[in-house]
N, C-alpha and C positions, 0 to 999 in steps of 0.2 A: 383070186383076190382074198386076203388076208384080213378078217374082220375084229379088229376090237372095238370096244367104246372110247376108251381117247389114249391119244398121242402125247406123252410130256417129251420135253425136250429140257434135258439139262439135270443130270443125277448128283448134286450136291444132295446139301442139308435139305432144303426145300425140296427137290424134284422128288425124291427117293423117298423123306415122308408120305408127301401126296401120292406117291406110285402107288404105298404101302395102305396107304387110307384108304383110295379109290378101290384096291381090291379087297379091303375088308369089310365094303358095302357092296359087295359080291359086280364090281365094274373090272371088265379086260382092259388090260395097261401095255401101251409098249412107251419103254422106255430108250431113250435115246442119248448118249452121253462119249463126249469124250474126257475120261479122267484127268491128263494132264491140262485141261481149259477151268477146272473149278476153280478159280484164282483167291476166291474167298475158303470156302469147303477144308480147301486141302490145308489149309495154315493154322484152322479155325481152333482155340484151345477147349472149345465147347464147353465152357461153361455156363451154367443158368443160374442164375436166383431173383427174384419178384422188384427187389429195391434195387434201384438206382442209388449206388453207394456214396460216388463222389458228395450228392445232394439229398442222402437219405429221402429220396422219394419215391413212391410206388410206382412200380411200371403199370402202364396203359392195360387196361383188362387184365390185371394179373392173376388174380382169382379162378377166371375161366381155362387161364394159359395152366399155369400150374395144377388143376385138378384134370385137364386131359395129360398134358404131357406124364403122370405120375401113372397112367394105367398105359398109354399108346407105346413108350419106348420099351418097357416090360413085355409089350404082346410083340412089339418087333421081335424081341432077342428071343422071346419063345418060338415065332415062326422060323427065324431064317437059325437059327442054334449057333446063334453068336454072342458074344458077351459086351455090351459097349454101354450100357448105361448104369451110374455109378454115383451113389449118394458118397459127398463128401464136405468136410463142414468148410465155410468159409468164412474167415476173422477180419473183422474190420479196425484197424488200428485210429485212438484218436490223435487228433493234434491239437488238439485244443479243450480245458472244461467245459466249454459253450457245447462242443462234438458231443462227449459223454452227457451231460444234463440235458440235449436234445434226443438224444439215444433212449433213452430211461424215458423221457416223455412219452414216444412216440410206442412205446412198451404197453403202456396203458391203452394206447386206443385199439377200439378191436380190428380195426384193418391192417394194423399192423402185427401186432401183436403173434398171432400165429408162423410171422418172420422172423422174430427179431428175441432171442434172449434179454430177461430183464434184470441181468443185472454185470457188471465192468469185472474184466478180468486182467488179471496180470499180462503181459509182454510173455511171449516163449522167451525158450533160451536163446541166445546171441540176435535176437530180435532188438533195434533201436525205438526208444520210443518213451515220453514221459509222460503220457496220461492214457493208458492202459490200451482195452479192448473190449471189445463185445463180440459173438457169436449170432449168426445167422441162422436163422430154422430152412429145412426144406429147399437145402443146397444139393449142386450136384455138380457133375460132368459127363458129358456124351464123348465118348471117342470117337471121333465124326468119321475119321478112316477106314477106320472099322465098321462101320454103321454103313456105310456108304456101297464099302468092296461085300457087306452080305448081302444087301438089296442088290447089287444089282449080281451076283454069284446064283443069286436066286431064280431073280428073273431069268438069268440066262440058261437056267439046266430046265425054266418050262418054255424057252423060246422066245421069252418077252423081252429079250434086252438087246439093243445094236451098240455097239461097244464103235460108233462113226461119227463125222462130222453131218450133223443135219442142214439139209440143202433148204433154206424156205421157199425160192425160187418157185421150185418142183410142185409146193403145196397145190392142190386143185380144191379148188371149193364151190360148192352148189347148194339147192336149198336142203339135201339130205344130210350133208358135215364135208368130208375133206376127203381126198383121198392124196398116197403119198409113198410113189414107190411100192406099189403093188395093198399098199393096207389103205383101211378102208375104216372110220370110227366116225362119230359122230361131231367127237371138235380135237381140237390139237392143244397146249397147257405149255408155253415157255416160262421155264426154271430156270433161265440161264443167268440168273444171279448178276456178278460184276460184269460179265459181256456186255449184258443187258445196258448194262448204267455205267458202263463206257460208250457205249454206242457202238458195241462189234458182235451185236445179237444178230443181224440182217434186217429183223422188224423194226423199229421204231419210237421209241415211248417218251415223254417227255418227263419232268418230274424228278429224275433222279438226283443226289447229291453224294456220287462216290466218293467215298475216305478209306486213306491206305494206312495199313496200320503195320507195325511188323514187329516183329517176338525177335526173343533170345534165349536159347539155352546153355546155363550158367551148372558149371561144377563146382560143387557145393563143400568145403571143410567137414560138414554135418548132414545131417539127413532130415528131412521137411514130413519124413512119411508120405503122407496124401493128401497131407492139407493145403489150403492155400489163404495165403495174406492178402489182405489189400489195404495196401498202403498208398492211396494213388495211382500205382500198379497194382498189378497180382504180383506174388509170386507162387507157386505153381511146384506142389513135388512131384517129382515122375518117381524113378528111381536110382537106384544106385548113386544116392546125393545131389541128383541132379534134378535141375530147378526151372522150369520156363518163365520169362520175366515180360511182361506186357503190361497194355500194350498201347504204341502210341497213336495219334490223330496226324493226319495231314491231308487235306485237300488238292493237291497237286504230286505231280512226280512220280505220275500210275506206273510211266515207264520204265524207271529207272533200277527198280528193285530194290532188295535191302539197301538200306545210307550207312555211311560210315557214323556221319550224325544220328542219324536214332539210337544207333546202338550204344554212340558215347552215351546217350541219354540215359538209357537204359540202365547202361554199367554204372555209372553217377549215381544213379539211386539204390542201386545194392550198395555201393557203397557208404550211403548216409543210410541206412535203413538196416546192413548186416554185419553185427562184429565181427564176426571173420573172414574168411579170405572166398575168393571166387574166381573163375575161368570162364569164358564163355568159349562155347564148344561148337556153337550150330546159330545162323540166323537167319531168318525167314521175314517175307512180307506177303502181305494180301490185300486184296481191296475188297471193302466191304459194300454191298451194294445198298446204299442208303436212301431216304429220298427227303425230297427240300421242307415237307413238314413231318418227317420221322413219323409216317405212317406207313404200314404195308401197300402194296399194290396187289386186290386180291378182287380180278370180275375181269370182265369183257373187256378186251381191246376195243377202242370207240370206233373204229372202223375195218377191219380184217372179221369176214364175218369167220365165225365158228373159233374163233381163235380167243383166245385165254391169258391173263398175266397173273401168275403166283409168284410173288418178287418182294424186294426190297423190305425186308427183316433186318438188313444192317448188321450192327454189333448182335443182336437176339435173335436169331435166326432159332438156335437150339430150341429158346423157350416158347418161343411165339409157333413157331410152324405146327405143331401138331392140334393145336388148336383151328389154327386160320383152315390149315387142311379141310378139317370136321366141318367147319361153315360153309366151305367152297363146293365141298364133297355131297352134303345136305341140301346145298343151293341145287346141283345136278337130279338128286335123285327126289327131294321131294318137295321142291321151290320153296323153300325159304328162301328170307331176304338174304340179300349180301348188308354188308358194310359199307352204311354209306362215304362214311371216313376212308375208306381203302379203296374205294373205285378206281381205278385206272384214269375214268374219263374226267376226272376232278383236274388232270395235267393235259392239255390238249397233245393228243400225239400229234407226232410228226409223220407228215406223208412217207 
């Protein structure tokens, strides 16, 4: 019998932080994933920053989020010696004088302030747009792919990783934790993101509100560098001119995959938004595992003893998770509270 301390199920964004956190509070991980199932992870453009652009508002604990994430994705790329976490600035175009004279407000206060450049800049080149722009502090991008295939490359060359479909069925549980296919840990931790909050995890949860979102990548007349716009969308430079364009909302149609309708969507606003010419080359969708009051789900399954839900980051996954991780990770080793806000059992699960 093979003993660790716990079981995560599910190596996206989430499972793979947590794997990473849990062993860097000196706790044994196996992890457990099959990569073509991350249906959010794998599409993700990962990007982070604090404000909520559409509505210049602050995101929910954003202070706590961004002062872990700023030291934990650094210590990843130094353990697993991969490169994937990347400061890049992000521009927010106005459309309105009401947008800039709220912008410049919101400069002065000190919550914000450490986000937000204070003061309106011109449009780039072949950029549309009549009332400027402003810059973002303490932007970035994770390359979630990337981040993903070193954690689990990692675990797998010390043995800790099963690259399978995890059976819940099989789990045994008693008052010592779980055992499960010959291992043996103390509780078991589903990361299984959009499975989850479709209802094709096996376990159960209630609470979730999946939204399917999907990209496009656009070849570009020009070159964008590394920055990226947000104009309603992003726009997104990769390289060689080409441009990733997101991303949209829909609450139905998990099955269906890319629309031919979004991506008109898409392409319609590069074309009000870029003077010159563009191609889309590649189009992608994902469903985001959300939940019905845009709170994480981070504690105890209300009923599966020894069992765990670290879920439902949504569109924030990037920024949120290394944080929630820290709290979850903390709650384990030296009982701190959880989050009352994020409990699991706030949604009654389902048998």
């Amino acid at each position: 019998m093979k003993h660790v301390d716990y079981i995560v199920v599910g190596g996206g964004i989430s499972g793979s932080v947590l794997s990473y956190t849990l062993m860097k509070y000196g706790a044994a991980v196996q992890l457990f994933d099959c990569p073509d199932q991350n249906l959010s992870s794998n599409v993700a453009a990962g990007l982070w920053n604090p404000i909520v652009l559409k509505r210049l508002k602050k995101v929910w604990r954003a202070d706590e989020m961004m002062e872990e994430l700023s030291t934990l994705y650094p210590s990843m790329e130094q353990w697993s010696k991969t490169s994937f976490y990347q400061s890049i600035p992000i521009r927010r175009v106005f459309h309105s004088p009401g947008e800039q004279n709220n912008w410049l407000g919101l400069t002065s206060n000190k919550a914000f302030a450490p986000y937000m450049e204070d003061k309106i800049d011109p449009l780039p080149e072949s950029v549309i747009g009549q009332h400027g722009s402003a810059m973002m502090k303490q932007t970035g991008r994770l390359h979630v792919n990337t981040m993903t295939k070193a954690v689990a490359s990692q675990l797998n060359s010390q043995g800790y990783y099963s690259e399978e479909k995890f059976d819940w069925s099989k789990v045994i549980r008693n008052n010592e934790g779980v055992e499960y296919n010959g291992l043996r840990a103390h509780g078991i931790i589903s990361c299984q993101g959009a499975q989850m909050a479709l209802g094709e995890g096996e376990i159960a949860q209630n609470g979730f509100a999946p939204v399917k979102g999907e990209i496009i990548r656009i070849k570009l007349d020009k070159d964008l560098g590394n920055a990226c716009i947000h104009q309603g969308y992003f726009m997104l430079g990769e390289h060689n001119k080409e441009c990733s364009v997101g991303a949209t909302y829909a609450w139905d149609g998990f099955e269906h995959g890319p629309t031919a309708k979004k991506r008109l969507e898409l392409e319609d606003h590069i074309k009000s938004v870029w003077l010159g010419t563009g191609k889309t080359i590649h189009h992608t969708a994902g469903i985001r595992p959300a939940t019905k009051d845009r709170r994480p789900m981070v504690g105890p399954h209300d009923h599966l003893q020894h069992t765990w839900i670290f879920n439902g980051m949504g569109s924030r996954a990037v920024l949120m998770t290394p944080w929630l991780a820290k709290v979850l990770v903390e709650h384990f080793m030296y009982g701190s509270e959880l989050l009352k806000e994020c409990l699991p059992s706030r949604f009654k699960a389902s048998s």
